[in-house]
C-alpha positions in Angstrom: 0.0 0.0 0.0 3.0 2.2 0.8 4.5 1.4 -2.9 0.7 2.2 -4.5 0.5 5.4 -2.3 3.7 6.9 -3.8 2.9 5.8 -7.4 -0.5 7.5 -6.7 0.9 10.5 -5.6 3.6 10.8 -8.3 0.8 10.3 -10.9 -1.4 13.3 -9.2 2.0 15.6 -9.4 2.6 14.6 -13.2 -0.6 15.6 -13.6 -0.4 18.9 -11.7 3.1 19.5 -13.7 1.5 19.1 -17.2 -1.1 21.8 -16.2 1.5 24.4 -14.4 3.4 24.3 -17.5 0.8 25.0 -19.7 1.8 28.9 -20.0 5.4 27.3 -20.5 7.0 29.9 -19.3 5.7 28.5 -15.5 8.0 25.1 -16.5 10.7 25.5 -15.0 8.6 26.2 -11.3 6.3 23.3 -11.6 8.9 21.2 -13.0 11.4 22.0 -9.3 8.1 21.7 -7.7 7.1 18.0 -9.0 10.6 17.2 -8.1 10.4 18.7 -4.7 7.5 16.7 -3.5 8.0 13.4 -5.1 11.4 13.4 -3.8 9.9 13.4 0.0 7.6 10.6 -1.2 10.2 8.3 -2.8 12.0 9.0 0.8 8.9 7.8 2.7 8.5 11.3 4.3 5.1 12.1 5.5 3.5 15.1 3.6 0.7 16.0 1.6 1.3 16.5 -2.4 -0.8 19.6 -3.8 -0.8 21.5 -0.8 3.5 21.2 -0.6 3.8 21.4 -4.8 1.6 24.6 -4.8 4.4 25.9 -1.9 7.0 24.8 -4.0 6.2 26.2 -7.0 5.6 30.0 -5.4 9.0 29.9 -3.1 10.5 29.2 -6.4 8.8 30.5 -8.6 11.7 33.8 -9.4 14.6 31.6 -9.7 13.1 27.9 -11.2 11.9 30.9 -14.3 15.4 32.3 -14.7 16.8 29.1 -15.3 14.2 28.0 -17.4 14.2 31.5 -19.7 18.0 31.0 -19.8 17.8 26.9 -21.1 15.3 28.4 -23.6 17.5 30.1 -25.6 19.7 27.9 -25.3 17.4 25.9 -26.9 16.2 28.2 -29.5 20.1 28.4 -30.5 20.3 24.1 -30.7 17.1 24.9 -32.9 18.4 26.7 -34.9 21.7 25.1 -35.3 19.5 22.1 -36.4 17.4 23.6 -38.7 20.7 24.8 -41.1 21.7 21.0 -41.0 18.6 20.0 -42.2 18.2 22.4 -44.8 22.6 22.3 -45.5 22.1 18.6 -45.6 23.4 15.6 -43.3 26.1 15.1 -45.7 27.5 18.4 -46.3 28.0 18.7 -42.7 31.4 18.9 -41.2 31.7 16.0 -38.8 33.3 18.2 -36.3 30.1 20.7 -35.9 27.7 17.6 -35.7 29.2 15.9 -33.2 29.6 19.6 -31.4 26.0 19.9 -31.9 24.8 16.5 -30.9 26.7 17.0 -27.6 25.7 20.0 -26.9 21.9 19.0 -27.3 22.5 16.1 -25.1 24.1 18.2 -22.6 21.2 21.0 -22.7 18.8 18.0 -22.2 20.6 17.0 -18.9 21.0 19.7 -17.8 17.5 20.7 -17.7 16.6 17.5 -16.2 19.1 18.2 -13.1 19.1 22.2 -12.7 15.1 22.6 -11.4 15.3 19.2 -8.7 18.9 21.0 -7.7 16.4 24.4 -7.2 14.3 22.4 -5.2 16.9 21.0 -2.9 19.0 23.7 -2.2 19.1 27.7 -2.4 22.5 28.8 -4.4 23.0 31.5 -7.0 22.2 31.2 -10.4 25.6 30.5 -11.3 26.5 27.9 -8.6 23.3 26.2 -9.9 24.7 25.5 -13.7 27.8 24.6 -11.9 26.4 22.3 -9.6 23.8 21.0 -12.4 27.0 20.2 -15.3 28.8 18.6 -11.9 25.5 16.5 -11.0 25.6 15.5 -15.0 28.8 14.4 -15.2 29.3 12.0 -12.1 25.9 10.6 -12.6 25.8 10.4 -16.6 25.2 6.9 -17.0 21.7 6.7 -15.6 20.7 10.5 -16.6 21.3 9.3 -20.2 19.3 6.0 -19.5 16.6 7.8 -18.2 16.4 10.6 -21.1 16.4 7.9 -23.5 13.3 6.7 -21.7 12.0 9.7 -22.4 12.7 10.1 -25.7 11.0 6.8 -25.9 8.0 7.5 -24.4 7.9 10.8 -26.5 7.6 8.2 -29.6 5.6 5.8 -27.8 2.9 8.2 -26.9 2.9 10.1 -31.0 2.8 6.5 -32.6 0.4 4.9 -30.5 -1.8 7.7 -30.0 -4.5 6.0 -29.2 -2.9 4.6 -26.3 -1.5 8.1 -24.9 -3.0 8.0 -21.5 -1.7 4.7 -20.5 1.9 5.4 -22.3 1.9 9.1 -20.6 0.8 7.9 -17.2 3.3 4.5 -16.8 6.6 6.2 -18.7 6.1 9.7 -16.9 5.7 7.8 -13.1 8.5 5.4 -14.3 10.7 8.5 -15.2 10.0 10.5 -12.2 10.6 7.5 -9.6 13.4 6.4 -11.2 15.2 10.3 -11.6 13.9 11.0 -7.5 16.5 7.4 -6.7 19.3 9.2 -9.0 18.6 12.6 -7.6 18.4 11.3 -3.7 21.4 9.3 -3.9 23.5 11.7 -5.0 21.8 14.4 -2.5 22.5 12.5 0.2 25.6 11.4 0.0 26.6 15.3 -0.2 24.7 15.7 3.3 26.4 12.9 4.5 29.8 14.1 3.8 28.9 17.5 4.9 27.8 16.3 8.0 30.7 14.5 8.8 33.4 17.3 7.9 30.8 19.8 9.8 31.4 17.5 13.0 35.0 16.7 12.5 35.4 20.4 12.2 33.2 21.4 15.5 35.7 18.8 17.1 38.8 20.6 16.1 40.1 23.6 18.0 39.8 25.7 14.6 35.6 25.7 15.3 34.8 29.1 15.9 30.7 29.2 15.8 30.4 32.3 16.0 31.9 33.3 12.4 29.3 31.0 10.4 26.7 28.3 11.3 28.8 25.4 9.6 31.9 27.2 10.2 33.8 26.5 6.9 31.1 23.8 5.5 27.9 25.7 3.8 26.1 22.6 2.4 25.5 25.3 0.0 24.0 27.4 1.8 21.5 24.1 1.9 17.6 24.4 2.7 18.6 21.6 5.3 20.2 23.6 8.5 22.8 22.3 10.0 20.9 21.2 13.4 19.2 18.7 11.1 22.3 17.2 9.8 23.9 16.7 13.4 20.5 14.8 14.4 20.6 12.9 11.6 23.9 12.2 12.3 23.7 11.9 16.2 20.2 10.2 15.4 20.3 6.4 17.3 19.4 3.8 14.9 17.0 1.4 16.6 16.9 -2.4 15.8 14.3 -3.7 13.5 12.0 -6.9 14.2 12.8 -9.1 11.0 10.8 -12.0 13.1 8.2 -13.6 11.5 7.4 -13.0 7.6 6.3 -10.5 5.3 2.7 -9.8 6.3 2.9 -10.2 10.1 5.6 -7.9 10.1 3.5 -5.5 8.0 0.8 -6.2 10.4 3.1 -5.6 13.5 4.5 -2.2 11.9 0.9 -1.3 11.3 -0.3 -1.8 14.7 2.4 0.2 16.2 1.5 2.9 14.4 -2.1 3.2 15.4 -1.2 2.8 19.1 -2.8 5.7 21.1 -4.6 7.1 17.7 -7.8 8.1 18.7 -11.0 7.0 16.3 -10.5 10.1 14.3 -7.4 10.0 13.7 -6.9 6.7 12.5 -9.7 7.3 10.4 -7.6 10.2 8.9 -4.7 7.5 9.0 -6.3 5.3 6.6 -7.3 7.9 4.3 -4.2 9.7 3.7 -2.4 6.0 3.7 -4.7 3.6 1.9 -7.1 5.4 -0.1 -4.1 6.8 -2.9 -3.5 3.1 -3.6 -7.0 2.2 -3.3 -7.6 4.2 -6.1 -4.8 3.6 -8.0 -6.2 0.2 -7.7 -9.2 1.2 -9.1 -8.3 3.4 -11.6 -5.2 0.6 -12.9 -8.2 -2.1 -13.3 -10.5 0.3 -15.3 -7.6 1.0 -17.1 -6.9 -2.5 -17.9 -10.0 -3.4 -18.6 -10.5 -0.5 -21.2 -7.3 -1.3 -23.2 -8.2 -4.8 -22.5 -11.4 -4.3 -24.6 -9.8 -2.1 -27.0 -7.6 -4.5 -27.7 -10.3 -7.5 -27.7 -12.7 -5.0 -30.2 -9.5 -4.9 -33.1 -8.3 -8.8 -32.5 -12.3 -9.5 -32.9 -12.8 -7.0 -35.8 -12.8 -8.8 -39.3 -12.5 -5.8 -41.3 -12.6 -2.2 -40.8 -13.9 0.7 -44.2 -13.7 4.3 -44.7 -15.2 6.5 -46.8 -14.0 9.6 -49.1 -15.9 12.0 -50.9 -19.5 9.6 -50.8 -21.9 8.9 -47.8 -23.6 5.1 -47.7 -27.2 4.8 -46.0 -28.2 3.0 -42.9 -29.2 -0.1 -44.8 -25.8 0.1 -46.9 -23.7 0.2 -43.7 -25.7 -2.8 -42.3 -25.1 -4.8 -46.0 -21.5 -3.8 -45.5 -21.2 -5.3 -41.8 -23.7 -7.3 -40.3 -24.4 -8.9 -43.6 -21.0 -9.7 -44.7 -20.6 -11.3 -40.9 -23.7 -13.5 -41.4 -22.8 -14.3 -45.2 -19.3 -15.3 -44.3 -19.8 -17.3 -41.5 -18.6 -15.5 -38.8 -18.3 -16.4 -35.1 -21.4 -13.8 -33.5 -18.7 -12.2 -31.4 -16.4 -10.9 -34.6 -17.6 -7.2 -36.0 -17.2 -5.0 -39.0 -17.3 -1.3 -39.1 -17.5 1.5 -42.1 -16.1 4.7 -40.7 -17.4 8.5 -42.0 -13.6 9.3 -42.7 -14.1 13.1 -42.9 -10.9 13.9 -41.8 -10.1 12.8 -45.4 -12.9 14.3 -46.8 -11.3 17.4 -49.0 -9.9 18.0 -51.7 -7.8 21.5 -51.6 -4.8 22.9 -53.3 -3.5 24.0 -50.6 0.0 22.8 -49.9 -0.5 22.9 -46.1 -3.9 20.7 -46.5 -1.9 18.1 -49.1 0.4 17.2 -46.5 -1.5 17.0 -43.6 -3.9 14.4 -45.5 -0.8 12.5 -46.8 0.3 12.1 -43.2 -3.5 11.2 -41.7 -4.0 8.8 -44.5 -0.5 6.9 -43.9 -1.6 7.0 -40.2 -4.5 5.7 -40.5 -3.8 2.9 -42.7 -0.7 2.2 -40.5 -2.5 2.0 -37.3 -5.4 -0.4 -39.1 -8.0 1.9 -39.0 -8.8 1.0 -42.4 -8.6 -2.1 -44.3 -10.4 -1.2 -47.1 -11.7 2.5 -48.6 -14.6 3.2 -50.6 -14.1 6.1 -53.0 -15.6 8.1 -55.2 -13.9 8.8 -58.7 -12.1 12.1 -57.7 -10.8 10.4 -54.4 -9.5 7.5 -56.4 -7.2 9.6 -59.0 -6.1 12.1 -55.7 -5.8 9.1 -53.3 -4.5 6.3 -54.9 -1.2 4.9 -54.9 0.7 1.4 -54.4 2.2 3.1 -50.8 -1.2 2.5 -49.6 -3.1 0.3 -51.5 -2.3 -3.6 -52.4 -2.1 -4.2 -56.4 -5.4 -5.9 -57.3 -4.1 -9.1 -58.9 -2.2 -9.9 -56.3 -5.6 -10.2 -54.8 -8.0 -11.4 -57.0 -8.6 -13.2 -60.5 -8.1 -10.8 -63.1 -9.7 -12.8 -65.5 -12.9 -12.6 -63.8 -12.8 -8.8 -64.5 -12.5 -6.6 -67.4 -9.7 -4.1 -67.9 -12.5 -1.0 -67.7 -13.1 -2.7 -63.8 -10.0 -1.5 -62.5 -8.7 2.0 -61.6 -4.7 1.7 -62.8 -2.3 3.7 -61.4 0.9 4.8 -63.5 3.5 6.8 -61.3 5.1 9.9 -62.7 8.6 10.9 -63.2 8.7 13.0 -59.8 6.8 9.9 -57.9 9.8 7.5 -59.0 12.1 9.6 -58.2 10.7 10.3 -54.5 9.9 6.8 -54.1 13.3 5.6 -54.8 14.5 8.1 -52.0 12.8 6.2 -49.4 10.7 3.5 -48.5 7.2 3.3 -48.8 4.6 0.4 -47.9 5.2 -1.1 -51.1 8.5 -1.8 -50.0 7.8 -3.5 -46.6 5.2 -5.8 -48.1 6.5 -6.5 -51.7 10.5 -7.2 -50.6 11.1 -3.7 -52.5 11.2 -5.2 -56.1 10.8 -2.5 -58.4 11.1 -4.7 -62.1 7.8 -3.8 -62.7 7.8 0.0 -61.4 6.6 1.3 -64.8 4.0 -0.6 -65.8 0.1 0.3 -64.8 -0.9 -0.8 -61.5 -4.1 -1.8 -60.8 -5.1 -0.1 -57.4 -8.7 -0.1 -57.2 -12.1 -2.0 -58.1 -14.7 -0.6 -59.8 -18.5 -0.9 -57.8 -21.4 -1.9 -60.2 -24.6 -0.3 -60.1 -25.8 -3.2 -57.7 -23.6 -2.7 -55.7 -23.8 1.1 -55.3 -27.8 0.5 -54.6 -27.4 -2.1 -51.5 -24.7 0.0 -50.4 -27.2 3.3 -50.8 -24.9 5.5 -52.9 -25.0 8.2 -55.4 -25.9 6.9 -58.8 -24.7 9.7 -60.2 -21.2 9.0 -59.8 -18.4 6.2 -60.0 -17.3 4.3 -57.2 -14.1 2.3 -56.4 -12.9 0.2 -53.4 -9.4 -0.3 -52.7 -7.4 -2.7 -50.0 -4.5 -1.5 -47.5 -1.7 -3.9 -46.8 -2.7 -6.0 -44.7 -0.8 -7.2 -41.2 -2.6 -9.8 -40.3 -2.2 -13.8 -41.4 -5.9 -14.0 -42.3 -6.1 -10.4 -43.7 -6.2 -11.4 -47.5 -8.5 -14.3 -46.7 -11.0 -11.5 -45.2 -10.4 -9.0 -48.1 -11.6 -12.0 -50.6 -14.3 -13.3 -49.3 -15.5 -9.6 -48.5 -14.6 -9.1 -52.4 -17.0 -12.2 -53.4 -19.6 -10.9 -51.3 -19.9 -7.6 -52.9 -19.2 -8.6 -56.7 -20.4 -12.4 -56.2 -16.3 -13.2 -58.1 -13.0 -12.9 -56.9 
């Protein structure tokens, strides 16, 4: 319960961090602030968490802002050292300025993550801090660069799998934030240790003259822990544990001892502040569980999954498309179908902003399985259709079964060749890359008859095609025929 009250509580400060920062220029307080309180947790110290971050966060507000105004230009300089790579190319860059540059990010990045915990530990000048901070970075840069790859990580994590963010945010950010508090505390107290020890060496001496300064020669850096506090903790007796008996009972045992003499009230307050965080955390784990847990049921369950562009079906259509492709294939009851309205993808602008940002949410969307097939109408097909998301028809079906006129056929230009062969598309991953037959026509998409467009409850006015994504899954093409059959009665 201890162990679930501190993940709880570190979750509630990540929280309270993410909406601090909001203005951004408030980062660099509510990030010394987070670090501040979940530092006292991961020690086992008894305090609240929003009451002591809010304290935090005005006591340091001034300086924690400095530091963070000063890291964003240094920043904005990385930035822009970065952006004349990219547009001076990779290649054309000395080696000697990218390694500079790559170290110095790295550096920056560090020293961000150790500058505002450093605030909330101990009051020093600006100056001292980046001292003590590029100090901190170099003795413990092992883990700090484990954890910022972590980071980084979870920064990818949470863009790829969007759909997953609030599990990905909540475990990586907890994880990060535990596991930089162990780092941080470590190193923090072996400082006071050795601190301690010099102060009381030096009190022993005849040179001790207490008068002049409160540590005599030993500041702590000027530390927010006082010097009376070191010498107890120093001085402090350490009393035997009870390791009799095994885990629970000596759970039990430590648990009784603490509500010895505790009145009614107040170990009704006891339980509150102690077991209700985990209790919930509890709680809110198994929800979360059991809603990825379906979510992940729902797509393993989900035989295939449509989209539409530039065309609308009917309520009847999108029941011939589903239930009755379920029912006509055989399906187990609990499998499902779906046609999606994809109107993010409904547009069809000039506008060079508008072209990229559907290039990107179709490849997204066809990466991530939201659609297995698309249903589109004429002027989607010629803006929408390429073999870097669609499957080549007769690898799919019998082309003698159709006529020439049935198929939509692709023919990439010269400036799609020459893009294509600078990277690598879907085509690629699935096909082995072979491109012996790059020039000829590929046939990308299937033309719906006039049947079809009435069950489904489209326009008659205009032509319609359907076209396959690449498929992941080891039954995928199996699907994509039978679903073919049912809708042309051929494949």
């Amino acid at each position: 319960m201890d162990f679930l009250g501190t993940v709880a509580d570190l979750i509630i400060l990540n929280l309270l961090f993410i909406l601090c920062s909001l203005p951004i220029v408030t980062f660099g307080a509510a990030y010394s602030a987070k670090y501040y309180v979940a530092m006292k947790k991961v020690r086992g110290e008894d305090s609240g968490t929003i009451v002591p971050f809010f304290k935090a966060f005005k006591r340091n507000f001034k300086q924690s802002t400095i530091v963070w105004i000063i890291m964003l230009i240094a920043f904005s300089i990385i930035g822009l050292d970065w952006q004349w790579i990219i547009y001076n190319g990779w290649g054309n860059t000395p080696l000697l300025y990218k390694i500079g540059i790559i170290a110095f990010t790295i550096f920056a990045l560090l020293m961000t993550i150790t500058i505002f915990p450093t605030i909330a530990r101990y009051e020093m000048k600006t100056t001292e801090l980046f001292k003590a901070a590029l100090i901190f970075v170099i003795i413990r840069f092992i883990p700090l660069i484990l954890i910022l790859a972590l980071m980084i990580g979870s920064v990818i994590g949470c863009l790829w799998y969007a759909q997953w963010f609030p599990l990905i945010y909540v475990f990586t950010s907890t994880t990060i934030t535990y596991f930089l508090c162990v780092v941080f505390i470590k190193q923090f107290d072996k400082l006071e240790k050795n601190q301690a020890e010099k102060l009381k060496a030096l009190k022993e001496s005849v040179e001790y003259d207490p008068e002049t300064d409160a540590a005599g020669n030993i500041s702590l850096a000027a530390g927010k822990k006082d010097v009376k506090e070191l010498e107890k903790e120093l001085d402090k007796p350490v009393e035997p544990e009870d390791k009799s008996g095994n885990k629970l009972t000596r759970f039990l045992r430590s648990e009784k001892k603490k509500l010895k003499g505790l009145t009614a009230k107040q170990k009704a307050l006891y339980f509150a502040q102690y077991y209700l965080p985990g209790t919930i955390l509890i709680i809110l784990l198994i929800a979360a569980i059991g809603w990825y847990g379906f979510d992940v049921y729902k797509d393993k369950m989900r035989v295939l999954g449509g989209g539409l562009i530039n065309c609308y079906i009917s309520d009847e259509g999108r029941d011939y498309a589903t239930s009755g492709f379920l029912s006509w294939g055989g399906y187990a009851k609990n499998r499902t179908a779906a046609v999606l309205d994809a109107e993010d993808l409904n547009f069809s602008s000039d506008s060079e902003y508008e072209g990229k940002y559907l290039e990107v949410a179709l490849r997204a969307s066809i990466l991530t399985g939201t659609y297995d097939y698309l249903i589109m109408r004429e002027d989607a097909v010629y803006n929408y259709s390429t073999p870097d998301y669609f499957q080549d028809m007769s690898q799919l079906v019998n082309m003698e079964n159709f006529t020439e006129d049935d198929f939509y056929y692709y023919v990439a230009t010269e400036e799609e060749k020459s893009r294509n062969s600078q990277g690598i598309s879907f085509r690629d991953i699935f096909n082995g890359g072979d491109d012996e037959d790059e020039d000829r026509p590929v046939p990308l998409a299937l033309k719906l008859t006039d049947e079809i467009e009435g069950k489904l409850g489209l326009d008659e006015q205009y032509n319609y095609y359907i076209a396959f994504a690449y498929s992941t899954s080891s039954n995928g093409n199996n699907d994509y025929l039978k679903f073919i059959e049912y809708l042309f009665g051929k494949c």
